[in-house]
N, CA, C and O atoms as a Tinker XYZ file with bonds, in Angstrom:
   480  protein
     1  N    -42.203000    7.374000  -26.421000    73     2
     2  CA   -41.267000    8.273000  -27.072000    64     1     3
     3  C    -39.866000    7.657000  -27.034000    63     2     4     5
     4  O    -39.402000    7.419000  -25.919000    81     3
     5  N    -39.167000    7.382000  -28.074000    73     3     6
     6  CA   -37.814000    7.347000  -28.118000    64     5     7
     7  C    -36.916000    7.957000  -27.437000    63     6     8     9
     8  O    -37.175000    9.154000  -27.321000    81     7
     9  N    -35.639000    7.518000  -26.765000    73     7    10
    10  CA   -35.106000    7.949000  -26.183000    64     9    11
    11  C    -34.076000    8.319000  -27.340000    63    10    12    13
    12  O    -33.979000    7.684000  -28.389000    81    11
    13  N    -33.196000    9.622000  -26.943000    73    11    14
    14  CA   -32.062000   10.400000  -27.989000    64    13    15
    15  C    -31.017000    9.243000  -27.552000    63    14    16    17
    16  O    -30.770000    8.650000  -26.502000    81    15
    17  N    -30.471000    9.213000  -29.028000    73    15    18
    18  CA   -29.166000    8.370000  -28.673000    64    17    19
    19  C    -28.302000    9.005000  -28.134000    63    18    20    21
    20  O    -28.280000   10.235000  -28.187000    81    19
    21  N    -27.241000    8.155000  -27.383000    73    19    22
    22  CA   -26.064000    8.673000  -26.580000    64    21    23
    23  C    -24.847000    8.690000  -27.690000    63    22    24    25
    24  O    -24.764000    7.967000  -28.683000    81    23
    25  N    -24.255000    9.344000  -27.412000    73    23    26
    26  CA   -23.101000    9.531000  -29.046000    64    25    27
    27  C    -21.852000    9.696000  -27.273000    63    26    28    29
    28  O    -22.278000   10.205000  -26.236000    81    27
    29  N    -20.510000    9.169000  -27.415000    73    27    30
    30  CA   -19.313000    9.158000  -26.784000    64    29    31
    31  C    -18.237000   10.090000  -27.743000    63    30    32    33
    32  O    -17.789000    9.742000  -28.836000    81    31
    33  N    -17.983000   11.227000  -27.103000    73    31    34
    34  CA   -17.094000   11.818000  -28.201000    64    33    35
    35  C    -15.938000   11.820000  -27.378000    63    34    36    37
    36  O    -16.108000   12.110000  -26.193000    81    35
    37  N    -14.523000   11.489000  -27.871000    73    35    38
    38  CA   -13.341000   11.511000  -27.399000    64    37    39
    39  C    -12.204000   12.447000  -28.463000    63    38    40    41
    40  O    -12.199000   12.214000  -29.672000    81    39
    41  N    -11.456000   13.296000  -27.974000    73    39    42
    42  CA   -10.671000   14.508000  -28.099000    64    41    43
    43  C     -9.663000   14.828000  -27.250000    63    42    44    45
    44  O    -10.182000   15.167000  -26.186000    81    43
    45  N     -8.371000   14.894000  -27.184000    73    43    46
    46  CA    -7.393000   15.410000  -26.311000    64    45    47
    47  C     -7.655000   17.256000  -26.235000    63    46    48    49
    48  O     -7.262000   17.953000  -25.299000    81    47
    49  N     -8.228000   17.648000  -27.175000    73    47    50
    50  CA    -8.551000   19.000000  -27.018000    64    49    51
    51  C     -9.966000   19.521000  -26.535000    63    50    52    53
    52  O    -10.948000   19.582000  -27.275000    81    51
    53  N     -9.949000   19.883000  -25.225000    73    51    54
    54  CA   -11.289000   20.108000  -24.131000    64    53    55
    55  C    -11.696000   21.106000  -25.472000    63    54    56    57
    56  O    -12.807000   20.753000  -25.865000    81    55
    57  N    -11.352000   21.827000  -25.999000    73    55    58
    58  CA   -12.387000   22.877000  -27.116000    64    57    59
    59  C    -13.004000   22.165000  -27.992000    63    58    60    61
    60  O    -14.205000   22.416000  -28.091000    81    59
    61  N    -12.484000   21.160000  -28.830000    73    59    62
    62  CA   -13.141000   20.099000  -29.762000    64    61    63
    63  C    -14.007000   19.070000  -29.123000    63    62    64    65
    64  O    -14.874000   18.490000  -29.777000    81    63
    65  N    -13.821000   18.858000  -28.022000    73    63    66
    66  CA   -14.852000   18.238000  -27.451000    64    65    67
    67  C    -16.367000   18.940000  -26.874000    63    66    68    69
    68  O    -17.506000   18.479000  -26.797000    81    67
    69  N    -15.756000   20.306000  -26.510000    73    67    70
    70  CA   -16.818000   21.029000  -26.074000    64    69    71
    71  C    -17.643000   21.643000  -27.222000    63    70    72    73
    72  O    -18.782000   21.986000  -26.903000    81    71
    73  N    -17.216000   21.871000  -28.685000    73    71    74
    74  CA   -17.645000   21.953000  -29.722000    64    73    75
    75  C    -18.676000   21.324000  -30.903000    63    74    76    77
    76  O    -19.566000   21.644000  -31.691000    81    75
    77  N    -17.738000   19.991000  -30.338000    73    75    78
    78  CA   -18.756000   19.200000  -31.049000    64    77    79
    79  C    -19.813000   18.541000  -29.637000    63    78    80    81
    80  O    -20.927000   18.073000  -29.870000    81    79
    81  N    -19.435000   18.588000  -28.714000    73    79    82
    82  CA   -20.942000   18.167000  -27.784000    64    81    83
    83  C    -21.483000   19.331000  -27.762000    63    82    84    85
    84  O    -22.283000   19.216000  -26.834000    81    83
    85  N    -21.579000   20.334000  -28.146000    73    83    86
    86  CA   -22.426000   21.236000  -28.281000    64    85    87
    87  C    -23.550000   21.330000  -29.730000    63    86    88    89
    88  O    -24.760000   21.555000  -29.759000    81    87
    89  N    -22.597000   21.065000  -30.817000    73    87    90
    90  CA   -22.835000   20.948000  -32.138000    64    89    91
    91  C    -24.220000   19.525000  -32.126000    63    90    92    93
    92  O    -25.385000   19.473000  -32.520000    81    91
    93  N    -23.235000   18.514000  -31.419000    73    91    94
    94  CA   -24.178000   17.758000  -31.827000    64    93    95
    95  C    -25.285000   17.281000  -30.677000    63    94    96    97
    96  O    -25.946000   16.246000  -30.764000    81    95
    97  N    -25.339000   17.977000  -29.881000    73    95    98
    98  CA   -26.520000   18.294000  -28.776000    64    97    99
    99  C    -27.694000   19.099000  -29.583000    63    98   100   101
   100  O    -28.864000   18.715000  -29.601000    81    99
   101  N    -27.336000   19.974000  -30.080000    73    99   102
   102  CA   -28.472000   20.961000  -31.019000    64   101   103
   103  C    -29.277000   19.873000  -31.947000    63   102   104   105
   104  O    -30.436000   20.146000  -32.259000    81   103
   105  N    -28.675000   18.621000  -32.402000    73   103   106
   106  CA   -29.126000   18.025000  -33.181000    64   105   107
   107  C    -29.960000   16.693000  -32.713000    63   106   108   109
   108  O    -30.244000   15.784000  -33.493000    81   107
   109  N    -30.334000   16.714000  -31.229000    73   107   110
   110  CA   -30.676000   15.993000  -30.714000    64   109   111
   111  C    -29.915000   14.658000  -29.789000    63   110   112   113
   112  O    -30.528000   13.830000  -29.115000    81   111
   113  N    -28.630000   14.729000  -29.959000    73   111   114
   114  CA   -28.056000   13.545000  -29.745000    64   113   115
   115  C    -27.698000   14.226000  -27.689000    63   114   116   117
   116  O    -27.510000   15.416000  -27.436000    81   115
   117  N    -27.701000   13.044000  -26.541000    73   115   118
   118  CA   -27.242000   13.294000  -25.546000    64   117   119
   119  C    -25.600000   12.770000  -25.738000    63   118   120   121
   120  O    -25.286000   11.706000  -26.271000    81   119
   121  N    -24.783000   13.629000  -25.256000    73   119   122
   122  CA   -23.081000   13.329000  -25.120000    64   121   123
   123  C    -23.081000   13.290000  -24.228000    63   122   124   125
   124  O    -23.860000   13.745000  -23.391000    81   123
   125  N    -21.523000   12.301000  -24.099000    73   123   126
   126  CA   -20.792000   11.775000  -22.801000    64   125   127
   127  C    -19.039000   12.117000  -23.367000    63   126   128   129
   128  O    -18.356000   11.401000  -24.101000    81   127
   129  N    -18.831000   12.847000  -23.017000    73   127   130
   130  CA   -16.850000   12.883000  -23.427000    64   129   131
   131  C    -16.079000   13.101000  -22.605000    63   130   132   133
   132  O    -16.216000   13.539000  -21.463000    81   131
   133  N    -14.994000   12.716000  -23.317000    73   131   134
   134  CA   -13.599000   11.952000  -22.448000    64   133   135
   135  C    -12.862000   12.625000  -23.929000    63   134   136   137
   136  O    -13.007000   12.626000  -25.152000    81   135
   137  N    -11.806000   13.286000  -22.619000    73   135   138
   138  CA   -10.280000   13.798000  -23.148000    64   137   139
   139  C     -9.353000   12.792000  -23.293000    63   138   140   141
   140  O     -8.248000   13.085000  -23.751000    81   139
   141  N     -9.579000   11.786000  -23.019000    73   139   142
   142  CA    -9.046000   10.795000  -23.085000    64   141   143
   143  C     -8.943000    9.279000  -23.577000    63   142   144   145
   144  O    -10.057000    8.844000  -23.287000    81   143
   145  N     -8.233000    8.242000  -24.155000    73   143   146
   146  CA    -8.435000    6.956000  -24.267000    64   145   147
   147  C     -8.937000    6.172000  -23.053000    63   146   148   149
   148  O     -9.888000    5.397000  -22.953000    81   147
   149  N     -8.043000    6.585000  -22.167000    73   147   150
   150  CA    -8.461000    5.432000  -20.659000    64   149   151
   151  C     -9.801000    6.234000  -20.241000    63   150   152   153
   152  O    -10.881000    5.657000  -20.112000    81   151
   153  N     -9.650000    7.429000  -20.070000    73   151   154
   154  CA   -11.530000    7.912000  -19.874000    64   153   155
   155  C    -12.483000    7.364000  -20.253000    63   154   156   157
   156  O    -13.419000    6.907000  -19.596000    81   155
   157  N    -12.237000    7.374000  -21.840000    73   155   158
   158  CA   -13.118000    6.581000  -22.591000    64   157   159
   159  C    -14.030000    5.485000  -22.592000    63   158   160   161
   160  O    -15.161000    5.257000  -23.021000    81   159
   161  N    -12.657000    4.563000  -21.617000    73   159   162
   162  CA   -12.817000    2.841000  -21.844000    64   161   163
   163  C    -13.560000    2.795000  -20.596000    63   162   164   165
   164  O    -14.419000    1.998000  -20.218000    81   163
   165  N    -13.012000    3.901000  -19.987000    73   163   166
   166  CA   -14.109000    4.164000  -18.003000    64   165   167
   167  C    -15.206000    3.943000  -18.398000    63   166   168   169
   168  O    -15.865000    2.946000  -18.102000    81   167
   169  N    -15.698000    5.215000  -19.421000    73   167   170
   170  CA   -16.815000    5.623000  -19.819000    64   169   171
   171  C    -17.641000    4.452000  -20.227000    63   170   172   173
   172  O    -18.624000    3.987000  -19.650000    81   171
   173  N    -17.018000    4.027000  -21.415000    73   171   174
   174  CA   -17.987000    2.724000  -22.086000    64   173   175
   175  C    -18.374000    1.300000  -20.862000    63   174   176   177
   176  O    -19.455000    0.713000  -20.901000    81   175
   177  N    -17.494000    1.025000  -20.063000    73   175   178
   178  CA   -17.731000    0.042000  -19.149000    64   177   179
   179  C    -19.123000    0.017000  -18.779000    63   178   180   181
   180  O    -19.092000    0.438000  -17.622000    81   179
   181  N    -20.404000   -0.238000  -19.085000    73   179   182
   182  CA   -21.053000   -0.280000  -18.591000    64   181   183
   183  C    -22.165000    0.290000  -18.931000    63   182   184   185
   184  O    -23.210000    0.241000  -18.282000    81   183
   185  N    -21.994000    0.843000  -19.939000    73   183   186
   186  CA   -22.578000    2.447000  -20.653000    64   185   187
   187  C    -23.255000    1.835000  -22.158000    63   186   188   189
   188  O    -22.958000    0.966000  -22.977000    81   187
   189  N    -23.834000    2.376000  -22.057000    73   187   190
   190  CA   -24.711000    2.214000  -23.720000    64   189   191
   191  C    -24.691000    3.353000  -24.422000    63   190   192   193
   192  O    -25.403000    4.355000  -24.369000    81   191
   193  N    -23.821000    3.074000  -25.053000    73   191   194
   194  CA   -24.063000    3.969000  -26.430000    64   193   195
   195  C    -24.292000    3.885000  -27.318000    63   194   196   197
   196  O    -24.027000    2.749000  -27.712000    81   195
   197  N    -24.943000    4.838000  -28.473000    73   195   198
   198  CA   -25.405000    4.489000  -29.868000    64   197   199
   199  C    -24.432000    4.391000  -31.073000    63   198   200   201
   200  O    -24.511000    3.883000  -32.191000    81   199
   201  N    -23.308000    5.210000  -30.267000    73   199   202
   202  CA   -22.251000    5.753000  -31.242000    64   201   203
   203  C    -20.740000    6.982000  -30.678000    63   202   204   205
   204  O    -20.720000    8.082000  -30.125000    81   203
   205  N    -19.600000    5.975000  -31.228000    73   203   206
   206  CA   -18.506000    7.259000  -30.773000    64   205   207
   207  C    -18.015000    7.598000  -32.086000    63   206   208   209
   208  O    -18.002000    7.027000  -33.176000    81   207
   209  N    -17.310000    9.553000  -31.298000    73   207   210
   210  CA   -16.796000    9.934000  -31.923000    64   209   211
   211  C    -15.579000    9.899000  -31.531000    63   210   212   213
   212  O    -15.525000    9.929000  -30.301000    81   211
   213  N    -14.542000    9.848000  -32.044000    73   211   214
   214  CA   -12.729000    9.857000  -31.833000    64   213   215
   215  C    -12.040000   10.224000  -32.704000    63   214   216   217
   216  O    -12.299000    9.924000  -33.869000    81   215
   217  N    -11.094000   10.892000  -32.405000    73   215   218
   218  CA    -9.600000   11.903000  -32.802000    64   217   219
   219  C     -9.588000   10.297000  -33.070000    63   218   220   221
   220  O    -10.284000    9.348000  -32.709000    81   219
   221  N     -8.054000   10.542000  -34.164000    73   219   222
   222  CA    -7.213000    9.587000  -34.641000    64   221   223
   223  C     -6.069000    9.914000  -33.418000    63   222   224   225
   224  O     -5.830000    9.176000  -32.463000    81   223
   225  N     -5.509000   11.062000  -33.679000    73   223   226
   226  CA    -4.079000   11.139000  -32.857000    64   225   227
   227  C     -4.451000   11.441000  -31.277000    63   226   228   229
   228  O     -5.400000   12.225000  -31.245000    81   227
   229  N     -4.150000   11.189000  -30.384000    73   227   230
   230  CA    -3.770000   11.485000  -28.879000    64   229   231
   231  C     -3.381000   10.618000  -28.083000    63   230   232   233
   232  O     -3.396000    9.404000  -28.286000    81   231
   233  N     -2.910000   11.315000  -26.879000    73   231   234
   234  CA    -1.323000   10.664000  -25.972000    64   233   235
   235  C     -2.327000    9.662000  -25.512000    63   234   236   237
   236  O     -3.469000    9.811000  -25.078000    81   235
   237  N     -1.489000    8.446000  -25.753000    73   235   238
   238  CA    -1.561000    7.276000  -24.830000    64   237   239
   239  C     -2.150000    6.518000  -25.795000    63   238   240   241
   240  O     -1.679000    5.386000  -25.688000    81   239
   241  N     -2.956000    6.567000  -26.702000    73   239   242
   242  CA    -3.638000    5.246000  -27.456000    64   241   243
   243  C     -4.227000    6.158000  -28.374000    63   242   244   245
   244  O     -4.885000    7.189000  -28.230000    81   243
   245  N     -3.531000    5.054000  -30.055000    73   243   246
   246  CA    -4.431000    5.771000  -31.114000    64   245   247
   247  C     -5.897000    5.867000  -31.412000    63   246   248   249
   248  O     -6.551000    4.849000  -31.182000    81   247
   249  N     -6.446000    6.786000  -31.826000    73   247   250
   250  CA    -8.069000    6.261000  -31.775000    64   249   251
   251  C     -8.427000    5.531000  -32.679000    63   250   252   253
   252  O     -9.649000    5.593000  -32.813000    81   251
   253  N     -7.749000    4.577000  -33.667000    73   251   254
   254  CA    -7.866000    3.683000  -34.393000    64   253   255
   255  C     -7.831000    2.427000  -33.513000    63   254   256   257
   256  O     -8.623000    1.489000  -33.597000    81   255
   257  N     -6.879000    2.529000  -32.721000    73   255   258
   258  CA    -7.160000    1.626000  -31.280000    64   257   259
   259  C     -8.104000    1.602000  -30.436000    63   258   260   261
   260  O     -8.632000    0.550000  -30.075000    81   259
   261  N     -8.572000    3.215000  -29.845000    73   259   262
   262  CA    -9.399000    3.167000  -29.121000    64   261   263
   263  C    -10.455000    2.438000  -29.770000    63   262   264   265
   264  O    -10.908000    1.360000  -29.385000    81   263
   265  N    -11.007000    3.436000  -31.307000    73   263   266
   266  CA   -11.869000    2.579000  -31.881000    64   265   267
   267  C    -12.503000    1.096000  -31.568000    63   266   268   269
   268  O    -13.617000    0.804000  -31.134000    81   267
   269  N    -11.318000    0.210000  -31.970000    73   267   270
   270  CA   -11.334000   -1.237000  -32.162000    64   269   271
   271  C    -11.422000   -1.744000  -30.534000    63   270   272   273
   272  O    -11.652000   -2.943000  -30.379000    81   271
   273  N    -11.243000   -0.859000  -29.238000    73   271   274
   274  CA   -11.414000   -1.250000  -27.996000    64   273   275
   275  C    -12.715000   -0.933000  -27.745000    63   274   276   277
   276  O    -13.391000   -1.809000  -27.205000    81   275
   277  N    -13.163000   -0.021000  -27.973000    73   275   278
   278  CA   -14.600000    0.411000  -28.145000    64   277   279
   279  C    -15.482000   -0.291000  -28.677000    63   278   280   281
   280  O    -16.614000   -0.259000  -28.193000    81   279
   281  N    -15.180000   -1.177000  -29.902000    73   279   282
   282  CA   -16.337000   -1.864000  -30.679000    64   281   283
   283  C    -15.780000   -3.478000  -29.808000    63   282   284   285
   284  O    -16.545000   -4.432000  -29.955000    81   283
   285  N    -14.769000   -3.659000  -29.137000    73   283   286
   286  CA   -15.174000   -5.095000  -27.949000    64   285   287
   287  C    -16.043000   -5.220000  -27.421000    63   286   288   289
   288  O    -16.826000   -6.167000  -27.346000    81   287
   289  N    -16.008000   -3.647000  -26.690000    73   287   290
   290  CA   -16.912000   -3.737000  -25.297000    64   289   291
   291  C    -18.302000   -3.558000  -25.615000    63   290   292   293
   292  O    -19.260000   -3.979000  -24.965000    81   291
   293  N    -18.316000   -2.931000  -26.617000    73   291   294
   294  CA   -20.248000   -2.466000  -27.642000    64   293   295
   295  C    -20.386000   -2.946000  -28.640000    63   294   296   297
   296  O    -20.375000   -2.101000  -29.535000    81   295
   297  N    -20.537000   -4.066000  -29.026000    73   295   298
   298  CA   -20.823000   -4.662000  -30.177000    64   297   299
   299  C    -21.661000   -3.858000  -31.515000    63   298   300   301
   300  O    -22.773000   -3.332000  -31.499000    81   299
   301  N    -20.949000   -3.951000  -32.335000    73   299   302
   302  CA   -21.501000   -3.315000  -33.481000    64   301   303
   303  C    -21.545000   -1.600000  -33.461000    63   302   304   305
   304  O    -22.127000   -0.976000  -34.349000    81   303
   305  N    -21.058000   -1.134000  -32.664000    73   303   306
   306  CA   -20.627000    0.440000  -32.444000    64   305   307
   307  C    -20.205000    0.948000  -33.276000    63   306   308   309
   308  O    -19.036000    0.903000  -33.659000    81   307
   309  N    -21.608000    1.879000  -33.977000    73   307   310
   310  CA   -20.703000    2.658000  -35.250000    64   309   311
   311  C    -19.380000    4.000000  -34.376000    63   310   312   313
   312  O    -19.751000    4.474000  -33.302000    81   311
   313  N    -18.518000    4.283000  -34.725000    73   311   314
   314  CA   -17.352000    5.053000  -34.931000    64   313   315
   315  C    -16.958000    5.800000  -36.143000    63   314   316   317
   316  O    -16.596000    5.375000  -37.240000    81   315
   317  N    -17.153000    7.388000  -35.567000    73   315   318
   318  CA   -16.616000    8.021000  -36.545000    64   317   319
   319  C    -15.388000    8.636000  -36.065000    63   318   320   321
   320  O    -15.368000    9.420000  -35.116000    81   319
   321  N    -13.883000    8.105000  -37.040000    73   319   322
   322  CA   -12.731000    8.998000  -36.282000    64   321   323
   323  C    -12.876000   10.239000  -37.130000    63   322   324   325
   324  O    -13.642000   10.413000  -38.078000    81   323
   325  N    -11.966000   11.093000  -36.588000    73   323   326
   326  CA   -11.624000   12.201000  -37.268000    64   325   327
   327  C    -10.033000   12.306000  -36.991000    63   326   328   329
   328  O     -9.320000   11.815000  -36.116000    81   327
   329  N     -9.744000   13.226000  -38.200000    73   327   330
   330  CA    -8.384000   13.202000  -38.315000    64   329   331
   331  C     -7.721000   14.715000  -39.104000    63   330   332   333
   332  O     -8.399000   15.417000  -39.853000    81   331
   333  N     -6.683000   14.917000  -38.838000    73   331   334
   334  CA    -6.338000   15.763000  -39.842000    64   333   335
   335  C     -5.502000   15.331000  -40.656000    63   334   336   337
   336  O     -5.154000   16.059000  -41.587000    81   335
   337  N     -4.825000   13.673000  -40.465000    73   335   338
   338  CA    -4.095000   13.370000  -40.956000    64   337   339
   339  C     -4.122000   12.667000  -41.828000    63   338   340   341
   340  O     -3.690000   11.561000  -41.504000    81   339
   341  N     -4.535000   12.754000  -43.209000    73   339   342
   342  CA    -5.006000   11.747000  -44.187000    64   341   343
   343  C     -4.589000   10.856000  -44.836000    63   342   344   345
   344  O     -5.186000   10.157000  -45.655000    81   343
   345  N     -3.255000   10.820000  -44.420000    73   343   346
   346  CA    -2.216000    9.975000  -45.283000    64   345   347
   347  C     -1.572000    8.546000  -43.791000    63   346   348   349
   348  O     -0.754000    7.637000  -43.933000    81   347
   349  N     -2.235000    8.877000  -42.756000    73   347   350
   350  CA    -1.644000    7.883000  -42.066000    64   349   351
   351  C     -1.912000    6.393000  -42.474000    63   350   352   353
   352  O     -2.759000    5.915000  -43.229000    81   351
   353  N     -0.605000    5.635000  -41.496000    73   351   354
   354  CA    -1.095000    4.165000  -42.240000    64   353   355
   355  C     -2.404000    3.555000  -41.185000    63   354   356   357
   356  O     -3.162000    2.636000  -41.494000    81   355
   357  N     -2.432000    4.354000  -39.842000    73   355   358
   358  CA    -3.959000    3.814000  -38.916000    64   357   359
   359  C     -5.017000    3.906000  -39.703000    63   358   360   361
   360  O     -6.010000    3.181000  -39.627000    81   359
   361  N     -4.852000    4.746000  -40.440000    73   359   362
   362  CA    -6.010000    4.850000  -41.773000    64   361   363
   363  C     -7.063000    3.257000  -42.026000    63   362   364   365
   364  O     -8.118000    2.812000  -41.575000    81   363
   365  N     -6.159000    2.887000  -42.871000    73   363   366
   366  CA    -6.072000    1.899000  -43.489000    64   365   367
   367  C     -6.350000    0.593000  -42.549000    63   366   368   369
   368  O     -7.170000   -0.253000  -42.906000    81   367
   369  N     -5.789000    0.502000  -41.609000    73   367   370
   370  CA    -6.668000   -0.596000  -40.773000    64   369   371
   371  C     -7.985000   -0.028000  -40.550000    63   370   372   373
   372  O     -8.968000   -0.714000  -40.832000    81   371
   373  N     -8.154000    1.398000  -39.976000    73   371   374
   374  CA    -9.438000    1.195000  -39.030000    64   373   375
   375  C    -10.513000    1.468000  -40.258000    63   374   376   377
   376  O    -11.659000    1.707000  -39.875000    81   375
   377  N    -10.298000    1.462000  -41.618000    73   375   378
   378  CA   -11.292000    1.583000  -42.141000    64   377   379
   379  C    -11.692000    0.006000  -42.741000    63   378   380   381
   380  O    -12.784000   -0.123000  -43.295000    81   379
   381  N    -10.935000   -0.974000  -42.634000    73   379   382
   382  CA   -10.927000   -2.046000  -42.455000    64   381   383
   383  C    -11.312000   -2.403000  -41.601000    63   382   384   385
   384  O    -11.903000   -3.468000  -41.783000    81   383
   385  N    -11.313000   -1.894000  -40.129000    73   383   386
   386  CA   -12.376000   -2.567000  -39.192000    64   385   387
   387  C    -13.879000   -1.741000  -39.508000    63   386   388   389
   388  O    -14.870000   -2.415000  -39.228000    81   387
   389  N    -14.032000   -0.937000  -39.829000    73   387   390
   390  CA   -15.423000   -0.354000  -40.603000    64   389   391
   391  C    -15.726000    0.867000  -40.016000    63   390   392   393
   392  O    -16.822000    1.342000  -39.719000    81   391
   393  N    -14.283000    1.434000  -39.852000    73   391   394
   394  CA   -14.807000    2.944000  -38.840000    64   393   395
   395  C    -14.973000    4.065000  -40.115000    63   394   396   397
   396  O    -14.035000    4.044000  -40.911000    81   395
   397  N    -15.667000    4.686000  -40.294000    73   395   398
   398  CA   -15.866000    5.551000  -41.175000    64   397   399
   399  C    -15.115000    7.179000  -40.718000    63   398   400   401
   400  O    -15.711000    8.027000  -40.053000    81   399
   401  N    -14.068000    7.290000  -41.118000    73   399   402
   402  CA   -13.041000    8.523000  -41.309000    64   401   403
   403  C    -13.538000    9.716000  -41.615000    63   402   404   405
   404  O    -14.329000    9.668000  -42.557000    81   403
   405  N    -13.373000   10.689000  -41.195000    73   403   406
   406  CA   -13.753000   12.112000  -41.392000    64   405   407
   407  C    -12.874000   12.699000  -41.101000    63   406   408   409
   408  O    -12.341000   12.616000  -39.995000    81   407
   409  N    -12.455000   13.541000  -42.151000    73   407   410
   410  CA   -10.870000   14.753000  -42.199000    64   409   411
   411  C    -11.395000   15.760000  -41.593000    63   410   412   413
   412  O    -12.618000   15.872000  -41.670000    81   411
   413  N    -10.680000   16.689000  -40.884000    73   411   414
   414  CA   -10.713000   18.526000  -39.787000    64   413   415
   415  C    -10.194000   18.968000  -41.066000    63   414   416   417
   416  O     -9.411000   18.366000  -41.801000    81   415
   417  N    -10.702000   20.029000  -41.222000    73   415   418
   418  CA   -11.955000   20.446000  -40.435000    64   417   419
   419  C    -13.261000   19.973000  -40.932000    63   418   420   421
   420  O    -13.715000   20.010000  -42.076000    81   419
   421  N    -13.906000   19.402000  -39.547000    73   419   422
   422  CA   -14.999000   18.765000  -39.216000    64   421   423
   423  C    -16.586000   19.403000  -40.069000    63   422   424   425
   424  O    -17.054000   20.541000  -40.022000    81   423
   425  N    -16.922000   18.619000  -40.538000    73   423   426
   426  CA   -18.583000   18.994000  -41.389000    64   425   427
   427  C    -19.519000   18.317000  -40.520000    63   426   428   429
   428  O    -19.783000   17.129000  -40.705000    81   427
   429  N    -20.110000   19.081000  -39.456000    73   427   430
   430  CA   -21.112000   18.614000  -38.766000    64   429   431
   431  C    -22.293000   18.038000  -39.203000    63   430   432   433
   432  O    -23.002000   17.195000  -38.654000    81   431
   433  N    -22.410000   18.622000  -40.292000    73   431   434
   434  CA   -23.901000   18.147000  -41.121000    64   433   435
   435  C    -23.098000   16.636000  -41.517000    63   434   436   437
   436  O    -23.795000   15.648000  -41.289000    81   435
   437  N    -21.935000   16.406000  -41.992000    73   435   438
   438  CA   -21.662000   15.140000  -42.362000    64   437   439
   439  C    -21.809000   14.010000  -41.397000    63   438   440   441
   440  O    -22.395000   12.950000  -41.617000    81   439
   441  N    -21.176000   14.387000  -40.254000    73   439   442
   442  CA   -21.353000   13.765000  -38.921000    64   441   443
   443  C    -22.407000   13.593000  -38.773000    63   442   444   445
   444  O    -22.646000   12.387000  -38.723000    81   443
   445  N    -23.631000   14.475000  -38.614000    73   443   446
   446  CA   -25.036000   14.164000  -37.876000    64   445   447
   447  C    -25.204000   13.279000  -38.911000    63   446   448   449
   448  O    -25.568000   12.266000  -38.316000    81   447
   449  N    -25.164000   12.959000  -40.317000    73   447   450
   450  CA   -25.579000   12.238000  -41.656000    64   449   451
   451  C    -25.392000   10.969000  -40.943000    63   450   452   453
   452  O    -26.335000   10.183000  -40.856000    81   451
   453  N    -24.497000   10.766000  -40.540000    73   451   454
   454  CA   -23.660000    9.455000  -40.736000    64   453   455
   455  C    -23.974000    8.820000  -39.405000    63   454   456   457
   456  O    -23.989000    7.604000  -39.213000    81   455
   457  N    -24.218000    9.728000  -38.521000    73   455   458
   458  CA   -25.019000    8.781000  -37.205000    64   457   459
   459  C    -25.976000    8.833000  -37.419000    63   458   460   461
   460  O    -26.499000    7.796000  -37.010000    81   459
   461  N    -27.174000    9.911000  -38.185000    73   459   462
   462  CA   -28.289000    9.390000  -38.029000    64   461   463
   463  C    -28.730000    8.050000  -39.036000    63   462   464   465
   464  O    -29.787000    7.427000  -38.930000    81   463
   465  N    -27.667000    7.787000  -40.011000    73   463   466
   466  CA   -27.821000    6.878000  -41.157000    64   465   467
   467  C    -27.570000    5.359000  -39.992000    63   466   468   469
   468  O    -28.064000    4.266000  -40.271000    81   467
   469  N    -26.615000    5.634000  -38.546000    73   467   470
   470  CA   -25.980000    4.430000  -38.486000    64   469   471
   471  C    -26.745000    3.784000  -37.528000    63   470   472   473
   472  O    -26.834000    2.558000  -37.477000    81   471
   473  N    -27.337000    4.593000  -36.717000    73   471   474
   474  CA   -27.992000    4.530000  -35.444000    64   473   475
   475  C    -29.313000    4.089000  -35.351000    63   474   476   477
   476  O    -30.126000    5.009000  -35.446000    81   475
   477  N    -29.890000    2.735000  -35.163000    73   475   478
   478  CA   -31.343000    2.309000  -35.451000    64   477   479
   479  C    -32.456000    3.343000  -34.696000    63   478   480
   480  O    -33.665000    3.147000  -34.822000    81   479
C-alpha cells in the first residue's frame, strides 16, 4: 500500500494553517506546519516531503524565498504559494522558479488538483 504524501504547509496565521491541514487531511494528504519561515527550514531538514504549501507574505522571509529555500534542500519540490496579493513583483520570480501561485481566497479543490497532478 502506498504511503499518503506528506504536504508542508507554512502560514503566519495558526487559523490558515489549521484550515487548510484540516482541509487537506480529509483528502488524504498527512501535514506537517510551521507558522513560520525558520520553522519551516527546521522542518524540511531532514524530512521528506511530497509537497509545500506557503503564504507569499510573512515576518522574516518571503515565501517566494522560502519557496526557492525549500526546493535546495528537496529537490524538485512542487510548491504552491498563496497570496492575496496579485500584483506583487515576488510574483514574477517565483513563478519563474516554477512555483505555481494561488490567490485567497483559497479553492481547495484547486489545491488538492494541483498536488495530486504534481505528486508521483
Amino acid at each position: 500500500m502506498k504511503e499518503s504524501p506528506r504536504i508542508l504547509v507554512v502560514d503566519d496565521s495558526e487559523d490558515i494553517v489549521t484550515m487548510l491541514s484540516r482541509a487537506l487531511s480529509r483528502h488524504g494528504f498527512l501535514i506537517d506546519a510551521a507558522t513560520s519561515p525558520e520553522e519551516a527550514l527546521a522542518r524540511a531538514d531532514g524530512a521528506a516531503y511530497d509537497a509545500a504549501v506557503v503564504d507569499l507574505v510573512m515576518p522574516g522571509q518571503d515565501g517566494a524565498a522560502l519557496a526557492a529555500a525549500l526546493r535546495q534542500r528537496i529537490q524538485g519540490l512542487p510548491v504552491a504559494l498563496m497570496t492575496a496579493y496579485t500584483r506583487s513583483p515576488l510574483l514574477v520570480a517565483a513563478r519563474k522558479a516554477g512555483v505555481k501561485v494561488f490567490s485567497k481566497p483559497l479553492s481547495i479543490q484547486e489545491l488538492v488538483g494541483f498536488l495530486k497532478s504534481e505528486i508521483p
